[in-house]
C-alpha positions in Angstrom: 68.5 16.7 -44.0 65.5 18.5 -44.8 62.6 18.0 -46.1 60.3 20.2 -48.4 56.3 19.7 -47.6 53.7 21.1 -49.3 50.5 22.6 -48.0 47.7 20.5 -49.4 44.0 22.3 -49.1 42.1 19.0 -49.8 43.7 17.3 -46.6 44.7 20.1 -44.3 41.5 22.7 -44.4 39.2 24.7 -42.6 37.1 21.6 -41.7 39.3 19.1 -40.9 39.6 19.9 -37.5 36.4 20.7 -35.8 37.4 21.1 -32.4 40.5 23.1 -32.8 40.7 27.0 -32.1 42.0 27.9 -35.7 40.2 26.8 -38.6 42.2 28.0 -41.2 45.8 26.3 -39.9 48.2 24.7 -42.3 51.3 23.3 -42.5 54.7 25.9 -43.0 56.3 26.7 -45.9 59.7 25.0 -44.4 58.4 22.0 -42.4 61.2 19.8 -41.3 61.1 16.7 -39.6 62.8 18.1 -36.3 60.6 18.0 -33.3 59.5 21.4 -33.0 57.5 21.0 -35.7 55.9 17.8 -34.7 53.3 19.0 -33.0 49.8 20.1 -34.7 48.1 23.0 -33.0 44.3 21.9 -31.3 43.3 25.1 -29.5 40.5 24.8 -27.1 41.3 21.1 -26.0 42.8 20.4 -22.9 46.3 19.5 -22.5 45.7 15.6 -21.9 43.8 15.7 -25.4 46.2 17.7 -27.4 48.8 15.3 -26.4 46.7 12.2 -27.7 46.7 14.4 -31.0 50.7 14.1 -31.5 52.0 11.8 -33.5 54.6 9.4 -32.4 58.1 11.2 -31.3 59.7 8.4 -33.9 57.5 8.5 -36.2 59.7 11.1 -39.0 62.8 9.4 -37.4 61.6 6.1 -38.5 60.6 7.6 -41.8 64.0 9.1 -42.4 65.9 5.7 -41.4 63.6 4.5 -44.1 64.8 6.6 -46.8 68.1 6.0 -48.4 71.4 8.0 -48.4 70.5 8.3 -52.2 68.1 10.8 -51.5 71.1 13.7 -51.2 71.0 14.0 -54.6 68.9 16.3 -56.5 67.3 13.7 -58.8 65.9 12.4 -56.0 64.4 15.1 -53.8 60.8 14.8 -55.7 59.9 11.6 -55.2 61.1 12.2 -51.4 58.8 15.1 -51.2 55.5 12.7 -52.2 56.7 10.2 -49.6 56.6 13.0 -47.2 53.0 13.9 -47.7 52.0 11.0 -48.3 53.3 9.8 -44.4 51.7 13.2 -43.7 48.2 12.7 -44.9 47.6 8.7 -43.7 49.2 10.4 -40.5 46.4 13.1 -40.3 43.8 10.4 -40.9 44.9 8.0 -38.1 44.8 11.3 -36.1 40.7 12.2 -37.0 39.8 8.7 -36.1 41.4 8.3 -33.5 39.6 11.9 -32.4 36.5 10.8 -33.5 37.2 7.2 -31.4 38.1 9.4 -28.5 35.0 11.3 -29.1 32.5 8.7 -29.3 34.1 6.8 -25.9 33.8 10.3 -24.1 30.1 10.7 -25.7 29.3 6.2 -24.3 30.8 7.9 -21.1 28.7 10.4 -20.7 25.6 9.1 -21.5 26.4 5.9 -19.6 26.8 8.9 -16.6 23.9 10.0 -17.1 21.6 7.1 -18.1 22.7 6.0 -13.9 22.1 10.0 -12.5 18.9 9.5 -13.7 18.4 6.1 -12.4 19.5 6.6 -9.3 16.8 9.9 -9.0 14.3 7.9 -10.2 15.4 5.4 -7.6 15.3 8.4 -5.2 12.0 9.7 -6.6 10.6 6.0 -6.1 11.7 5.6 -2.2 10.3 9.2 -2.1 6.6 8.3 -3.8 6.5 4.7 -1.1 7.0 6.0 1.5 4.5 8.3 1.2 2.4 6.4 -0.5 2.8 3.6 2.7 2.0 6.3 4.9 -1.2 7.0 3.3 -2.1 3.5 3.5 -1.3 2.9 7.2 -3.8 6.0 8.0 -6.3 4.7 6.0 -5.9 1.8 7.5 -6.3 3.1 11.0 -9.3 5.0 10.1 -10.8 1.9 8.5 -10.0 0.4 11.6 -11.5 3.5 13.7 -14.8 2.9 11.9 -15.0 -1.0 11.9 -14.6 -0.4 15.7 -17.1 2.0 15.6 -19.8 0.5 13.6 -19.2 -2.8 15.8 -20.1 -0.8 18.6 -22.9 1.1 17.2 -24.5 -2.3 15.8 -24.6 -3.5 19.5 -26.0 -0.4 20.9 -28.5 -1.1 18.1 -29.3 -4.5 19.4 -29.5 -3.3 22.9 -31.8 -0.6 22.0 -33.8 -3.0 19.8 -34.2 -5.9 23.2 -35.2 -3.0 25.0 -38.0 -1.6 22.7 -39.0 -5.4 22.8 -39.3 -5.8 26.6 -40.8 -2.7 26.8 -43.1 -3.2 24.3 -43.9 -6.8 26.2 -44.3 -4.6 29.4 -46.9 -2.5 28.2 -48.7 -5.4 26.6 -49.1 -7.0 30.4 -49.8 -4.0 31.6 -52.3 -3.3 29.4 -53.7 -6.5 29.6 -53.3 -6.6 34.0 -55.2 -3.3 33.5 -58.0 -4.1 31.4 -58.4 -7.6 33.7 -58.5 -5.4 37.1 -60.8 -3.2 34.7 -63.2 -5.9 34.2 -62.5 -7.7 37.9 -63.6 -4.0 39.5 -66.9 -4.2 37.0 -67.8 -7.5 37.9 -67.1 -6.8 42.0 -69.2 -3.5 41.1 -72.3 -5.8 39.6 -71.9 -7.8 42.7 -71.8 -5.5 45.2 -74.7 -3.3 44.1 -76.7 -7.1 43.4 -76.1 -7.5 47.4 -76.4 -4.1 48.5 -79.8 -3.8 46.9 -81.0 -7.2 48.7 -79.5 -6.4 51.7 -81.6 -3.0 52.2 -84.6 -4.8 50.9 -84.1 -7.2 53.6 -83.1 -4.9 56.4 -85.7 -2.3 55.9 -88.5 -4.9 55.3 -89.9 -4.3 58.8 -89.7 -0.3 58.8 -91.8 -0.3 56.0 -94.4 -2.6 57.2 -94.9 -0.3 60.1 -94.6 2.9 58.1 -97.9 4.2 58.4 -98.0 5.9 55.1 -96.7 2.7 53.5 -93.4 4.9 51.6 -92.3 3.8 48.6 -88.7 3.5 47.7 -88.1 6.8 45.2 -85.5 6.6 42.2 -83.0 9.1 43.5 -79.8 7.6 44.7 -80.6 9.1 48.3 -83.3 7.1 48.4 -82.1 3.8 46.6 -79.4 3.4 48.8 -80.8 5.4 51.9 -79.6 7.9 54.2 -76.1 7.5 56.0 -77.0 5.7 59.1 -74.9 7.9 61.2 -75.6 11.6 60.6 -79.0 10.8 58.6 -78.7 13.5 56.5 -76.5 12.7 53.5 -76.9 10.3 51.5 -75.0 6.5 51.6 -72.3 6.5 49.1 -70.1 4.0 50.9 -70.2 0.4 51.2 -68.8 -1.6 54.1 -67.0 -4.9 53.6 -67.7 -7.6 54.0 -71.2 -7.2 54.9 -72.2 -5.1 51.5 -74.1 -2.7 53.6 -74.6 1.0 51.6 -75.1 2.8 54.9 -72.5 5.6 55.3 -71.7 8.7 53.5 -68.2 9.6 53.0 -67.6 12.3 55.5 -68.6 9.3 58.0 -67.0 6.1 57.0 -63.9 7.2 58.6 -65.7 7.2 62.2 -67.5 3.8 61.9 -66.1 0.8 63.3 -68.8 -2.0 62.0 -71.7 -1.8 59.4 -74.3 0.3 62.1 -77.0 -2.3 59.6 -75.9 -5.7 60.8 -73.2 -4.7 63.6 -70.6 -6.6 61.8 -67.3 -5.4 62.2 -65.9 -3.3 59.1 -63.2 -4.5 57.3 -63.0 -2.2 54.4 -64.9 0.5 52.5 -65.9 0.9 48.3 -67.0 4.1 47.6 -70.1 3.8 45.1 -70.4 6.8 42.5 -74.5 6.3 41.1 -74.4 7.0 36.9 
């Protein structure tokens, strides 16, 4: 038996199906329920989704078990013929949603794929940025380390150099101070030996002058103060002899005299006296 469909524009049309490679398909002029016809052309989907577009293989076979052998006659071909499109057009809106419910599960898929690609280079991005970002740290850390060292070190050289200045600084002080104290030692030894010298001539040539027949008088020239050298009487004494004091000996003959040639005491040691 065949069955008589109509095209219907409002349900089969250009936009109906979005995704399929005509847009202006519908429905032949003689469409019969045999299997040939079953099928409704998706062009441009693959072959695993044009299949999940097909209606049931049973479905018209159901349908025609449901209608009765009274449809054979003529009176009853019309209202056989809205059945049909009827089945038709509830059948062509089971098949949109359940494209559009394939659609939106490939569309969760997708962005569930790529919602974890981008975690997982962002994950990849983060090891990437650590581990570089550690290694930083660790040689900033060694160079903080470098420098702690170094400034330990410096700070003690620092101290050393510091108790240095200091016992150097105490060093010169006694110095100093041992100097100016032999300084004033030598003046006081000076005082005492020109005090003895001077009483020691006056008592030694006592009796030469007394018998001097011109009665000389001691003249204010060094020379004279102090006398000739008692050796080559003809420079004057500029050295005394310890420990008797005597100023009796120029410089070129202190070397050659073994005692004081005043008192015949034997010499010890020698001051050379410079006269201001």
């Amino acid at each position: 038996m065949a069955v008589q469909a109509q095209p219907y524009p409002e349900t089969v049309g250009p936009g109906f199906f979005p995704m399929c490679g005509s847009q202006d398909w519908s429905p032949p002029a003689n469409f019969t329920d045999d299997q040939s016809h079953r099928r409704i052309p998706c062009f441009g989907l693959p072959e695993q989704q044009q299949l999940a577009f097909q209606p049931p293989n049973n479905l018209f076979l159901h349908q025609q078990q449901q209608v009765p052998t009274s449809q054979t006659t003529p009176s009853t071909s019309t209202s056989t013929g809205g059945g049909s499109q009827s089945v038709l057009r509830s059948q062509l809106e089971s098949q949109r949603q359940e494209l559009d419910s394939f659609l939106q599960f490939q569309n969760e898929r997708l962005r569930l794929a790529l919602q974890e690609q981008r975690k997982r280079q962002l994950a990849v991005v983060l090891r990437g940025a650590e581990a570089r970002v550690a290694a930083m740290v660790r040689r900033k850390e060694g160079e903080l380390t470098q420098a702690a060292t170094k400034r330990v070190e410096l700070e003690a050289r620092l101290r050393k150099a510091e108790a240095e200045r200091d016992t150097w600084r105490r060093v010169a002080a006694d110095t100093e101070a041992a100097a100016l104290n032999l300084n004033r030692q030598l003046e006081h030894v000076k005082e005492r030996m020109m005090c003895s010298t001077a009483a020691g001539f006056e008592g030694s040539d006592g009796d030469a002058e007394s018998s001097a027949s011109g009665g000389e008088r001691w003249s204010s020239s060094p020379a004279a103060r102090g006398g000739g050298c008692r050796r080559c009487e003809t420079r004057g004494a500029c050295v005394v002899l310890l420990p008797c004091r005597h100023l009796c000996s120029c410089k070129a003959c202190e070397g050659f005299l073994g005692a004081c040639p005043v008192c015949n005491s034997v010499k010890e040691g020698s001051l050379e006296v410079f006269w201001g």
